[in-house]
N, CA, C and O atoms as a DFTB+ gen file, in Angstrom:
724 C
 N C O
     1  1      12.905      24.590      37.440
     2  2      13.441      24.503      36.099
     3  2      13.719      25.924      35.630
     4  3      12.843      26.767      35.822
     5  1      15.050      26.327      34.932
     6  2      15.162      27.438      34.656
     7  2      14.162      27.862      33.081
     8  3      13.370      27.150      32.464
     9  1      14.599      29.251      32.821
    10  2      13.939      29.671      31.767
    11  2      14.573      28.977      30.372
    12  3      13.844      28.574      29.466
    13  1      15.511      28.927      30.348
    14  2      16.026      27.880      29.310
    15  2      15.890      26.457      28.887
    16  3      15.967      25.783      27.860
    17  1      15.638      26.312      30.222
    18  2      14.737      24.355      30.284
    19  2      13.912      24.480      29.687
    20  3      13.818      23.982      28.565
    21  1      12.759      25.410      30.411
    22  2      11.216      25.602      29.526
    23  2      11.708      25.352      28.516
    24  3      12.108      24.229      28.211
    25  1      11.792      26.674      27.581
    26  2      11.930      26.706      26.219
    27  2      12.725      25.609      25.499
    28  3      12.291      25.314      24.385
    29  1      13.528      25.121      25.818
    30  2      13.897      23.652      25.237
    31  2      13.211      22.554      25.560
    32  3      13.321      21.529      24.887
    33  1      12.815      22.594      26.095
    34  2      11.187      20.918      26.545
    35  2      10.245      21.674      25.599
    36  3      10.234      21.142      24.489
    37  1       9.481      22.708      25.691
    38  2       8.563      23.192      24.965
    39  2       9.013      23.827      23.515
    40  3       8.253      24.663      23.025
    41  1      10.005      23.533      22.927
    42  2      10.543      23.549      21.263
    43  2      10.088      22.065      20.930
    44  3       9.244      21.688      20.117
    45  1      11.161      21.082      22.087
    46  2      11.183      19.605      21.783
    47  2       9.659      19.336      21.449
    48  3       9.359      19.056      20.288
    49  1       8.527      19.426      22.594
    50  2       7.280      18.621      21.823
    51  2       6.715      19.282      20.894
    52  3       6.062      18.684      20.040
    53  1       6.872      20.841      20.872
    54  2       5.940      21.658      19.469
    55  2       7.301      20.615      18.053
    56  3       6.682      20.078      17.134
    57  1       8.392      20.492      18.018
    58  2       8.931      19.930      17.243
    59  2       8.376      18.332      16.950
    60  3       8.061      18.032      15.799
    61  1       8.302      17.594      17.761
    62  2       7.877      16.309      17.451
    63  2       6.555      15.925      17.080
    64  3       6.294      14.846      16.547
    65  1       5.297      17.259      17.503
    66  2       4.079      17.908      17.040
    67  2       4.105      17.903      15.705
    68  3       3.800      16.914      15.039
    69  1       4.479      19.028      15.217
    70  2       5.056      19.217      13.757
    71  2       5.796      18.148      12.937
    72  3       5.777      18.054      11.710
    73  1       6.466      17.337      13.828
    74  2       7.470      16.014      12.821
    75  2       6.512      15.132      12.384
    76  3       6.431      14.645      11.256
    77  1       5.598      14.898      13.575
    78  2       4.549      13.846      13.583
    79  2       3.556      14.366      12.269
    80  3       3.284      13.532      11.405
    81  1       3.057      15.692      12.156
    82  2       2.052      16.248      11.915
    83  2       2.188      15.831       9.991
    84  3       1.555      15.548       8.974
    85  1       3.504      16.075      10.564
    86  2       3.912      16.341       8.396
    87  2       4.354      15.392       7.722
    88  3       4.372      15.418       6.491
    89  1       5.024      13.834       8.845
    90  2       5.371      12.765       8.301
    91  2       4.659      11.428       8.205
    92  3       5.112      10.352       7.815
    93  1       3.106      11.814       8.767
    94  2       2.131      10.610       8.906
    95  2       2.199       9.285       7.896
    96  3       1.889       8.115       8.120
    97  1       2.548       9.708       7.100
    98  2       2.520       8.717       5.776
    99  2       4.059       8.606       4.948
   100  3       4.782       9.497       4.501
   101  1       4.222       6.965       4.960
   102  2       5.708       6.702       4.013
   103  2       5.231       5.951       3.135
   104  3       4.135       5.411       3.280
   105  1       6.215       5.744       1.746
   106  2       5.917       4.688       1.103
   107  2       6.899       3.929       1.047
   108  3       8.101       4.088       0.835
   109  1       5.653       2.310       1.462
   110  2       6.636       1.389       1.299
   111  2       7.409       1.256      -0.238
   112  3       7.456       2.167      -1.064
   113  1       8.172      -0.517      -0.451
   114  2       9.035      -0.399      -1.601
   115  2       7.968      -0.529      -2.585
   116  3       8.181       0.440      -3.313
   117  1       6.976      -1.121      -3.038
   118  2       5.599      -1.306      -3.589
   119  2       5.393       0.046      -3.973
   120  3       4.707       0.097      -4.994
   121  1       5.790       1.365      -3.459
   122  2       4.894       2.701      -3.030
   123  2       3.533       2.974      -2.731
   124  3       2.775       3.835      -3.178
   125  1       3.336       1.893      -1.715
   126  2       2.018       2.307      -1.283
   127  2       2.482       3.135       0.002
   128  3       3.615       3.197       0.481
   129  1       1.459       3.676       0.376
   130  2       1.526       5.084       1.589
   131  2       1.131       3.740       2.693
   132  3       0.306       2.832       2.589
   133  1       2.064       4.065       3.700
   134  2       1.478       3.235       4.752
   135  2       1.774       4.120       6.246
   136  3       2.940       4.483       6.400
   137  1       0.887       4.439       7.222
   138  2       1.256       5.187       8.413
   139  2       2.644       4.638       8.915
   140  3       3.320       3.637       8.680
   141  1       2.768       5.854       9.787
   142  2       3.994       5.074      10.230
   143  2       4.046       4.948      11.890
   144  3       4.825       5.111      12.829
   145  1       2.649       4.537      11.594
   146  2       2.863       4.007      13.063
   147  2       2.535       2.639      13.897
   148  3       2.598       2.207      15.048
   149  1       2.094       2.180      12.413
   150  2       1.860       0.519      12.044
   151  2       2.667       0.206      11.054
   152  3       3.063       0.946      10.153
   153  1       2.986      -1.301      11.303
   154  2       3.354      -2.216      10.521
   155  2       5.264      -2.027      10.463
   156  3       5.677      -0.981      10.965
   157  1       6.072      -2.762      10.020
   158  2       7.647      -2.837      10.377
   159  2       7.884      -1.302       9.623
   160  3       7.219      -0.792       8.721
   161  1       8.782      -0.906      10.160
   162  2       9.353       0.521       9.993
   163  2      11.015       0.061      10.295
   164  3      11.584      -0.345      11.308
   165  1      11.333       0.254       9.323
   166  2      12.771      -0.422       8.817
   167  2      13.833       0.933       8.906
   168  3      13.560       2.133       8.937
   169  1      14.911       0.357       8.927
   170  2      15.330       1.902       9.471
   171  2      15.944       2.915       8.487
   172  3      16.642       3.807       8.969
   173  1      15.793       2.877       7.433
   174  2      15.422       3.580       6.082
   175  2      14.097       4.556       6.293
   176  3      14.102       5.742       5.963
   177  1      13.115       3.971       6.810
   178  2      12.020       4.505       6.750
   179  2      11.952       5.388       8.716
   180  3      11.299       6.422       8.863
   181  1      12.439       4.972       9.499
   182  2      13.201       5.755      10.491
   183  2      13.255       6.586      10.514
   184  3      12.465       7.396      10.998
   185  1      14.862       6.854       9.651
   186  2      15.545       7.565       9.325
   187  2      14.722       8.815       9.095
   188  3      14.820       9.658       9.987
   189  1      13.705       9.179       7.782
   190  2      12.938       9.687       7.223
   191  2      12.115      10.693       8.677
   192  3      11.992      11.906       8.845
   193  1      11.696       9.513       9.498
   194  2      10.700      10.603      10.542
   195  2      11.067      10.931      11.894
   196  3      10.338      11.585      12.639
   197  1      12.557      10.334      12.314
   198  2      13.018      11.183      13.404
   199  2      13.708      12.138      13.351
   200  3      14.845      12.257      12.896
   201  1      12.912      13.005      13.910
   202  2      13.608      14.397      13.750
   203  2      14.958      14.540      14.630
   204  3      15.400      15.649      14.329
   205  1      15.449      14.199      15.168
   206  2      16.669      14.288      15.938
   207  2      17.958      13.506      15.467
   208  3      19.084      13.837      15.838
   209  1      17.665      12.260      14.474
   210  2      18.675      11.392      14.266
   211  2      19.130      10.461      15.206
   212  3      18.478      10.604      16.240
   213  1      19.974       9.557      15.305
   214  2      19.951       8.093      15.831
   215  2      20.966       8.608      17.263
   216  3      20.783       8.371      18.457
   217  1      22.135       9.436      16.536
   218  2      23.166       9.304      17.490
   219  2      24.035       8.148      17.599
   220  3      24.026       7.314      16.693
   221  1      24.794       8.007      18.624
   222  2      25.760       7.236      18.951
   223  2      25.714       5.541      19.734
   224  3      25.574       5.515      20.957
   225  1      25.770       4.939      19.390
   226  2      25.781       3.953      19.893
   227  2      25.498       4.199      21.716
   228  3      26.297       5.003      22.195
   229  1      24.644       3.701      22.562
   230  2      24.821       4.035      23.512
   231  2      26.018       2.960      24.565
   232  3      25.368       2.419      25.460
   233  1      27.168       2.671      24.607
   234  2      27.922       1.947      25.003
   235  2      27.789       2.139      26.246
   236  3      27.745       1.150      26.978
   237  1      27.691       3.460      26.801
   238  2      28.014       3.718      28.315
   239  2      26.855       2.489      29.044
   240  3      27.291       1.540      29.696
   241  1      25.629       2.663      28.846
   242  2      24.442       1.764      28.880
   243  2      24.145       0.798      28.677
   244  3      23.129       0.333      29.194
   245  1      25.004       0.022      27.741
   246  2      24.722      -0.926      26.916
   247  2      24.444      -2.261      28.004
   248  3      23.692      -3.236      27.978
   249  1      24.965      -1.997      28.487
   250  2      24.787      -3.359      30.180
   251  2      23.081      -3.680      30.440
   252  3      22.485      -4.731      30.679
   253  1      22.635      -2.330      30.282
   254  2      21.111      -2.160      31.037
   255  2      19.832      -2.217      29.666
   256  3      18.740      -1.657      29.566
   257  1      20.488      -3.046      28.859
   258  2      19.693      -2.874      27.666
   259  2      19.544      -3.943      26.788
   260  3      20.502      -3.925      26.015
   261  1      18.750      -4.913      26.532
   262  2      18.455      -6.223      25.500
   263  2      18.817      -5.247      24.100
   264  3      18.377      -4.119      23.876
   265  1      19.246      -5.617      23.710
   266  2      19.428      -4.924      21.840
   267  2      20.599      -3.632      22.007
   268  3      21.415      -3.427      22.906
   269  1      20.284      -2.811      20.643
   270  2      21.190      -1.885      20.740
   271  2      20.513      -0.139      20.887
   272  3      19.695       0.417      20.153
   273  1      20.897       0.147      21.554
   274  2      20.011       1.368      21.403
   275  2      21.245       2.610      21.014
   276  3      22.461       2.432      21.091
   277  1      20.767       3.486      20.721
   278  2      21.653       4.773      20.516
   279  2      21.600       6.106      21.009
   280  3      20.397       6.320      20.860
   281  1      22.061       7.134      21.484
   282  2      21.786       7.840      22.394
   283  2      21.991       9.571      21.566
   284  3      22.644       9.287      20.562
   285  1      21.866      10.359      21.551
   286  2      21.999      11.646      21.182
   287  2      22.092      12.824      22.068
   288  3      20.978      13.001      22.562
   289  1      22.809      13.573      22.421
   290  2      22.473      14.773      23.658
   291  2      21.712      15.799      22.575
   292  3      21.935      15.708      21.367
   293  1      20.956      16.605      23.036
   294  2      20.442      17.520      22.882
   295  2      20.711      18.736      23.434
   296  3      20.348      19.717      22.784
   297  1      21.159      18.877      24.284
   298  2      21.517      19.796      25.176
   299  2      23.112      20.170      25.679
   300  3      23.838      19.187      25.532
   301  1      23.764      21.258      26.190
   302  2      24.736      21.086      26.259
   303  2      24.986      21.243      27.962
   304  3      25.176      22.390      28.365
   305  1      24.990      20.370      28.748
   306  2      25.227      20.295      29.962
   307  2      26.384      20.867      30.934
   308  3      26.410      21.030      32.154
   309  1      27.597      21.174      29.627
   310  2      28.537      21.716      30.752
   311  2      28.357      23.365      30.525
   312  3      29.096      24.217      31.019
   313  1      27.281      23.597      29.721
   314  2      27.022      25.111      30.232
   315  2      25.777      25.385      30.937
   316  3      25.208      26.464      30.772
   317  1      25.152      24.182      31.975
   318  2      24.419      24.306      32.756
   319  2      22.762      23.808      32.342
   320  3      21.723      23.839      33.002
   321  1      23.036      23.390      31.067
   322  2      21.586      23.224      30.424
   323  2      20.909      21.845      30.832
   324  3      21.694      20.903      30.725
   325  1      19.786      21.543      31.222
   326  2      19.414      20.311      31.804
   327  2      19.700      19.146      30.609
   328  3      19.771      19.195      29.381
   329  1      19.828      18.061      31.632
   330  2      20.350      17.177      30.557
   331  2      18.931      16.553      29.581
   332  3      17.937      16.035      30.090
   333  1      19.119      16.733      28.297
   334  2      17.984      16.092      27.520
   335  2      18.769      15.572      26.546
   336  3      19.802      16.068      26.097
   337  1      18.043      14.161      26.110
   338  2      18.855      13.315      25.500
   339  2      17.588      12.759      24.349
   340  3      16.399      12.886      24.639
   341  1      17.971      12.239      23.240
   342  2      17.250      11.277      22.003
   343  2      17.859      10.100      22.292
   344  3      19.083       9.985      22.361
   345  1      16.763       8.853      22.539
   346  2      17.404       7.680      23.137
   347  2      16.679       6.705      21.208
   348  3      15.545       6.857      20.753
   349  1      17.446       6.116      20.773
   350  2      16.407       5.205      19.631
   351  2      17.443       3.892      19.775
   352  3      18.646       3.678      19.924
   353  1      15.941       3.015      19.605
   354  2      16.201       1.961      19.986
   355  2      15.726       1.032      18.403
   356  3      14.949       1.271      17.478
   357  1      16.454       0.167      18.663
   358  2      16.560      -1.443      17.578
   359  2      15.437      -1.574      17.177
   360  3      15.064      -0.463      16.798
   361  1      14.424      -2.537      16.995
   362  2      13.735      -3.171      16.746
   363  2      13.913      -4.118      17.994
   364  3      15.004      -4.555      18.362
   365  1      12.873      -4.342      18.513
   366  2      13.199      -5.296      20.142
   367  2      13.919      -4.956      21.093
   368  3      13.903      -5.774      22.012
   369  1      14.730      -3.824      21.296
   370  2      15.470      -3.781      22.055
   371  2      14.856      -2.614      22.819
   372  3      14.256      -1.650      22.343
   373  1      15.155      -2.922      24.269
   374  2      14.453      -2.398      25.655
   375  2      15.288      -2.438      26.386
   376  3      16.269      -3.181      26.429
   377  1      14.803      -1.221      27.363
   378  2      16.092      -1.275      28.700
   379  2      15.425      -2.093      29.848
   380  3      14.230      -2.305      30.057
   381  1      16.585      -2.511      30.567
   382  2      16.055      -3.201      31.939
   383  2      14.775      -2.681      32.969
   384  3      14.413      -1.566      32.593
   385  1      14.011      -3.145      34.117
   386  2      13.297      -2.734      34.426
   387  2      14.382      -1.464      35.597
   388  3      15.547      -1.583      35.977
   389  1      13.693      -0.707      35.779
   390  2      14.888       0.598      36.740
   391  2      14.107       1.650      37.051
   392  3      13.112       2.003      36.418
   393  1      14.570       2.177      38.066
   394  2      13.730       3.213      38.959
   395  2      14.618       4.533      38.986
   396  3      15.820       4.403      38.753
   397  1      14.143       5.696      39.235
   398  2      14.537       6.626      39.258
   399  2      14.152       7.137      40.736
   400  3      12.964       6.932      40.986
   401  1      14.619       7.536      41.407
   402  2      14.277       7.943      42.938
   403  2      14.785       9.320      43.322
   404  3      15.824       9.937      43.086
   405  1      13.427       9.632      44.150
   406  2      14.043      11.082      44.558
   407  2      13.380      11.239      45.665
   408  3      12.363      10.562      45.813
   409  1      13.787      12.155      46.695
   410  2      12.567      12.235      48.051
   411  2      11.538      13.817      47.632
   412  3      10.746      14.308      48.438
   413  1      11.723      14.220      46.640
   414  2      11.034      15.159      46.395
   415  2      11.287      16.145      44.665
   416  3      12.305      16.791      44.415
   417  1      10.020      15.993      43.657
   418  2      10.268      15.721      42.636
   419  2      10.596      15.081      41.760
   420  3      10.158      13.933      41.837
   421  1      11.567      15.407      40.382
   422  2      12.410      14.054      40.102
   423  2      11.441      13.492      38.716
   424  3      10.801      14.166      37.908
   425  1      11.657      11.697      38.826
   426  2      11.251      11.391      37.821
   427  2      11.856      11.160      36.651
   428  3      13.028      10.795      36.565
   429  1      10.834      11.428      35.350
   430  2      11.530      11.058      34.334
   431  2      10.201      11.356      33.130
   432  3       9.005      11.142      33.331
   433  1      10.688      11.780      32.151
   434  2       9.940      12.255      31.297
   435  2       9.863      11.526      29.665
   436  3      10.755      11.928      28.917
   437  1       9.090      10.718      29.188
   438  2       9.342      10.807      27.915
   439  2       8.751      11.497      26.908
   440  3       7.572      11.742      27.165
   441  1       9.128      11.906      25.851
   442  2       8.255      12.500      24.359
   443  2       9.200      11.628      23.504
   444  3      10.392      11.432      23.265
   445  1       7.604      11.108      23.099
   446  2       7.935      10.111      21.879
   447  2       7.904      10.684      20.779
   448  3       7.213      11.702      20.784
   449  1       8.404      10.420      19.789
   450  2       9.263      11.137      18.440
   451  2       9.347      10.330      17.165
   452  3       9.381      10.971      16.114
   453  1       9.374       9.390      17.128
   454  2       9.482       8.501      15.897
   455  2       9.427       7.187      16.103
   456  3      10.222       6.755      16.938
   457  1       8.571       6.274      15.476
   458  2       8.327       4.697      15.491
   459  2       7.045       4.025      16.705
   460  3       6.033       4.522      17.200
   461  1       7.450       3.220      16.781
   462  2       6.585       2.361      18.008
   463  2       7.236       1.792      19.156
   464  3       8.302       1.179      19.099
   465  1       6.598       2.002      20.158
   466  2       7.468       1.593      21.317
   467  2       6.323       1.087      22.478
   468  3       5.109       1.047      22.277
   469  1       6.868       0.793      23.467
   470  2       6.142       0.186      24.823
   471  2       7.034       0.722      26.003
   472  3       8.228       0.835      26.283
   473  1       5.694       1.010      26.583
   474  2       6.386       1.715      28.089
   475  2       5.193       0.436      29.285
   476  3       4.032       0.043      29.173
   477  1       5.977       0.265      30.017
   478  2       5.086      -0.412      31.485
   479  2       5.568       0.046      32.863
   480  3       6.731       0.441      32.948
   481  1       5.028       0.036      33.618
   482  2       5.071       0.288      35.110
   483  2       4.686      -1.052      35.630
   484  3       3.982      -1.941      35.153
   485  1       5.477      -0.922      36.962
   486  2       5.743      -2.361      37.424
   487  2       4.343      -3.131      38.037
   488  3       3.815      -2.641      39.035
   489  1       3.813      -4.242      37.461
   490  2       2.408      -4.799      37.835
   491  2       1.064      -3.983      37.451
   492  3      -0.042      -4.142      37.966
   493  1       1.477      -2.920      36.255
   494  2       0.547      -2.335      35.422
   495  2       0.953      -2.919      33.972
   496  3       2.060      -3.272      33.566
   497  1      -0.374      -2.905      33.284
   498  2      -0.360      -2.898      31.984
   499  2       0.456      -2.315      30.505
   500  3      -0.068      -1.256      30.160
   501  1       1.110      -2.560      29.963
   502  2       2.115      -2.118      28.756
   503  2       1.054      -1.292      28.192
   504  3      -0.158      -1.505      28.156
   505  1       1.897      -0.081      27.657
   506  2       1.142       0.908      27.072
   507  2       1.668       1.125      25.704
   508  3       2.815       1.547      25.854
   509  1       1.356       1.033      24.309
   510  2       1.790       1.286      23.528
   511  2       1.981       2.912      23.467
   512  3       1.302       3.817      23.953
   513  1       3.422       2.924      22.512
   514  2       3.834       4.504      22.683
   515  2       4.223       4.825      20.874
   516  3       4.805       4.224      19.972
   517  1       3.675       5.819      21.007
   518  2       3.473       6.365      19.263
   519  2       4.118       7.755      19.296
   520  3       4.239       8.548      20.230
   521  1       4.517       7.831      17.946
   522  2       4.793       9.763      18.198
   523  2       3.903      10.653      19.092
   524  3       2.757      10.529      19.524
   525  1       4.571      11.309      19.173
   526  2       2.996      12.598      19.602
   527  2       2.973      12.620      21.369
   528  3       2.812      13.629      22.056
   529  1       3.183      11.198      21.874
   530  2       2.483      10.682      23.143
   531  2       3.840      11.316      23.765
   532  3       4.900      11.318      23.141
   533  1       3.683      11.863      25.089
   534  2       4.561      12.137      26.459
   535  2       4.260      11.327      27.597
   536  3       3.066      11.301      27.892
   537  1       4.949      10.734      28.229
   538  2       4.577      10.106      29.204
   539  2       5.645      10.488      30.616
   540  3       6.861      10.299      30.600
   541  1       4.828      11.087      31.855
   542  2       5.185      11.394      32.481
   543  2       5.787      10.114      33.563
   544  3       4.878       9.309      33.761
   545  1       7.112       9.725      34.322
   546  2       6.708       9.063      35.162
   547  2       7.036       9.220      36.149
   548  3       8.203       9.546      36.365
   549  1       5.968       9.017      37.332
   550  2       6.249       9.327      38.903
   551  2       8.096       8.577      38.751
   552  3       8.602       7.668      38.094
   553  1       8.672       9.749      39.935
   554  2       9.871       9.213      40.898
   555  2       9.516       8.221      41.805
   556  3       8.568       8.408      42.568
   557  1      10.239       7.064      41.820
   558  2      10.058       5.817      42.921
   559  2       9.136       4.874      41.955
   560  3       8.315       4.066      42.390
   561  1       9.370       5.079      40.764
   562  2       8.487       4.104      39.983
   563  2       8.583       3.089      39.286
   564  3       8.323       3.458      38.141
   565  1       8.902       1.529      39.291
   566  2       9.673       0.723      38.572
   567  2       9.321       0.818      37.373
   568  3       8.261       1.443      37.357
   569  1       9.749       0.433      35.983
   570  2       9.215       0.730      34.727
   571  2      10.761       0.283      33.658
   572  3      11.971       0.153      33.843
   573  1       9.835       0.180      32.579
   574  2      11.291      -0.168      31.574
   575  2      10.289       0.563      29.983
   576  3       9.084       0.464      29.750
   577  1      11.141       1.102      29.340
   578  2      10.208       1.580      27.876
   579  2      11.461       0.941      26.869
   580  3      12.615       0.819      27.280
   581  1      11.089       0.614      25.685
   582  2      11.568       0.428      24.014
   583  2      10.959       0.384      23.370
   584  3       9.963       1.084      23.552
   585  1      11.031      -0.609      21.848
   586  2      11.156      -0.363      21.110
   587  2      10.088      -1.727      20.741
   588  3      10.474      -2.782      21.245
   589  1       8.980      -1.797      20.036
   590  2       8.153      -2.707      19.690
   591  2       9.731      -3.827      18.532
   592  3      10.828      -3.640      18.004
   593  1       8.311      -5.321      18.855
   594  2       9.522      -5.994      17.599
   595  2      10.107      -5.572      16.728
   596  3      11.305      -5.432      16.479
   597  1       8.599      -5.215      15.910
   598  2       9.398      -4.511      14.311
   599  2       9.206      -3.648      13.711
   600  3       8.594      -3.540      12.648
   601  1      10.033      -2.459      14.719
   602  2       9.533      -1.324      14.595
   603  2      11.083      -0.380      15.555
   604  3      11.380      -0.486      16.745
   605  1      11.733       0.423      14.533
   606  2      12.631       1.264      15.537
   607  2      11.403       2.538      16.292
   608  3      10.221       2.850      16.148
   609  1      12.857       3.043      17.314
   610  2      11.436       3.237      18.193
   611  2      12.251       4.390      18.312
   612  3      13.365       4.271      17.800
   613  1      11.976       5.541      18.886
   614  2      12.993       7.269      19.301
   615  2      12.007       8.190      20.133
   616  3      10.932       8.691      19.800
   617  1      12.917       8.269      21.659
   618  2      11.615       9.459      22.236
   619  2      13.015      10.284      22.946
   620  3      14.122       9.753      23.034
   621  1      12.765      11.358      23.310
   622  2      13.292      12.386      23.764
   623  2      13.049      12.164      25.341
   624  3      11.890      12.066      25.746
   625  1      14.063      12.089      26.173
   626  2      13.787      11.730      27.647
   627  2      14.617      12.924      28.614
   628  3      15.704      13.407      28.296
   629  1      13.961      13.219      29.666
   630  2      14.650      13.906      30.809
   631  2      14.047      13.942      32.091
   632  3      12.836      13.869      32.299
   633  1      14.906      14.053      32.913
   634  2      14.603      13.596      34.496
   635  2      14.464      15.509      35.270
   636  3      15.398      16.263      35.541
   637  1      13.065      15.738      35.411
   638  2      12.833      16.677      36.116
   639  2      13.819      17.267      37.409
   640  3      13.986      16.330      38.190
   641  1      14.368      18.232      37.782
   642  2      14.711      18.504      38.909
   643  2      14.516      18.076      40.428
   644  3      14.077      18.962      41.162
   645  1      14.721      17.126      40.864
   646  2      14.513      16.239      42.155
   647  2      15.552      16.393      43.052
   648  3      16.691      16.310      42.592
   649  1      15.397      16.613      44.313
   650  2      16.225      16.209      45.969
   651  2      16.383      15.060      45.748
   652  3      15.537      14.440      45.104
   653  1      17.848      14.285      46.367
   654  2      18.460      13.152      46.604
   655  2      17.985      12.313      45.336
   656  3      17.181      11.452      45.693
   657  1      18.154      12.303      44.395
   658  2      17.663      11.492      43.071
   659  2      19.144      10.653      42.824
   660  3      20.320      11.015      42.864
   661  1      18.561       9.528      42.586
   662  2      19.296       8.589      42.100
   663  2      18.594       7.443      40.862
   664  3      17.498       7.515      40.306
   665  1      19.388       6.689      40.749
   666  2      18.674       5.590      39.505
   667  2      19.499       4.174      39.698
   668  3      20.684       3.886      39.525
   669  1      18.368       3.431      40.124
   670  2      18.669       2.036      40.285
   671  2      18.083       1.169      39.175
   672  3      16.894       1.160      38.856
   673  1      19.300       0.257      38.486
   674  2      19.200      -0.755      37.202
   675  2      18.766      -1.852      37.712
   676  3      19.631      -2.516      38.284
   677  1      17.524      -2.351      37.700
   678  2      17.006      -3.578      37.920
   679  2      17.084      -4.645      36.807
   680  3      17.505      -4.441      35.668
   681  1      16.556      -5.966      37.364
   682  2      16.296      -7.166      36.264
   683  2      16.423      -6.395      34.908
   684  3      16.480      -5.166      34.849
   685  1      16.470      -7.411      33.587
   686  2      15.897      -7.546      32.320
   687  2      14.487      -7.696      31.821
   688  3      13.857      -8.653      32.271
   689  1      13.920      -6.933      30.997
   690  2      12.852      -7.432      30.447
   691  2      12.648      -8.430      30.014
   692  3      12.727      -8.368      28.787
   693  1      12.258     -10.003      30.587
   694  2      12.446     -11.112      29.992
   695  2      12.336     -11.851      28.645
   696  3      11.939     -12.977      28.948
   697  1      12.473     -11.791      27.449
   698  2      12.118     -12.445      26.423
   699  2      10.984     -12.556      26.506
   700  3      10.283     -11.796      25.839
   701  1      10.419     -13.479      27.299
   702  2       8.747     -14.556      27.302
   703  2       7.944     -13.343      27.935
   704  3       6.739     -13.379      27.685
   705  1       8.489     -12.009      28.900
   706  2       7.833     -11.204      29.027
   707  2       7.245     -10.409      27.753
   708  3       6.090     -10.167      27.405
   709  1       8.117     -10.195      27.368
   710  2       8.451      -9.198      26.330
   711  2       7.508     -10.023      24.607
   712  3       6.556      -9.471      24.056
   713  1       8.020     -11.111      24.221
   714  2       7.162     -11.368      23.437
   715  2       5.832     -11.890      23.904
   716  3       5.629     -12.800      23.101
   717  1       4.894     -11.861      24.652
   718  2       3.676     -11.667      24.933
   719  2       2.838     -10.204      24.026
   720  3       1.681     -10.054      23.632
   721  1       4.081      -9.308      23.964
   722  2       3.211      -8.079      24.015
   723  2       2.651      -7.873      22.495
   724  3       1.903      -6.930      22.235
């Protein structure tokens, strides 16, 4: 990773550190203070604690995804800068299950940033995902992350430097999977 990667991965989480740190508490319409990392987070109230903003509809993707999600670059890639992106997602909406592959390195990175979300690995347990949290994931690893029911969800994602890396779109997160959680 060059010297410019660093320092842009390590702005991104001291930033979502600090977003998290200073926006713990919203008020609902009532004005009571309620965290925001429970209970529906409407996207008014979103709005308010992602620091990056929603972005663009993600269309290119939209195939590999139950709901709507929206995409943001962060980075500017055609002057060599690794690609880092703000992915925020619906309320319910999740990407397919999909692997990232590499024969050496690679992967895929998240920092979560605003709302509630769920990340799983394939025949492991769903992990709830809150601001603050990074989740590293091995290359060659099946997995799908979004956006809890009712709750928009926003993490900052990038795929480490890997040999022969590719990304294969598997199944859907099934409904009856998915509302279990």
């Amino acid at each position: 990773m060059n010297k410019i990667s660093t320092i842009v991965i390590t702005t991104l989480i001291a930033m979502t550190m600090v977003s998290c740190g200073e926006k713990k508490t919203l008020q609902n319409e009532a004005g009571t203070k309620m965290n925001n990392t429970t209970g529906l987070i409407s996207k008014e109230q979103f709005d308010k604690i992602d620091a990056f903003g929603v972005g663009n509809p993600n269309d290119g993707f939209a195939q590999y995804f139950i709901g709507n999600s929206y995409l943001k670059p962060l980075t500017n890639m055609q002057n060599g800068e690794i690609p880092i992106f703000n992915v925020s997602f619906e309320p319910g909406c999740r990407n397919n299950w999909h692997i990232h592959y590499s024969t050496s390195g690679g992967g895929q990175v998240l920092i979560c940033t605003a709302g509630s979300g769920w990340y799983q690995q394939w025949g492991e347990k769903p992990v709830s995902l809150e601001p603050g949290m990074v989740i590293v994931i091995p290359p060659n690893t099946k997995h799908w992350h979004g956006a809890k029911k009712d709750s928009w969800f926003s993490h900052v994602t990038f795929e480490p430097a890997g040999e022969n890396t590719s990304n294969e779109w598997c199944e859907p997160v099934s409904d009856e999977e998915y509302n279990k959680l």
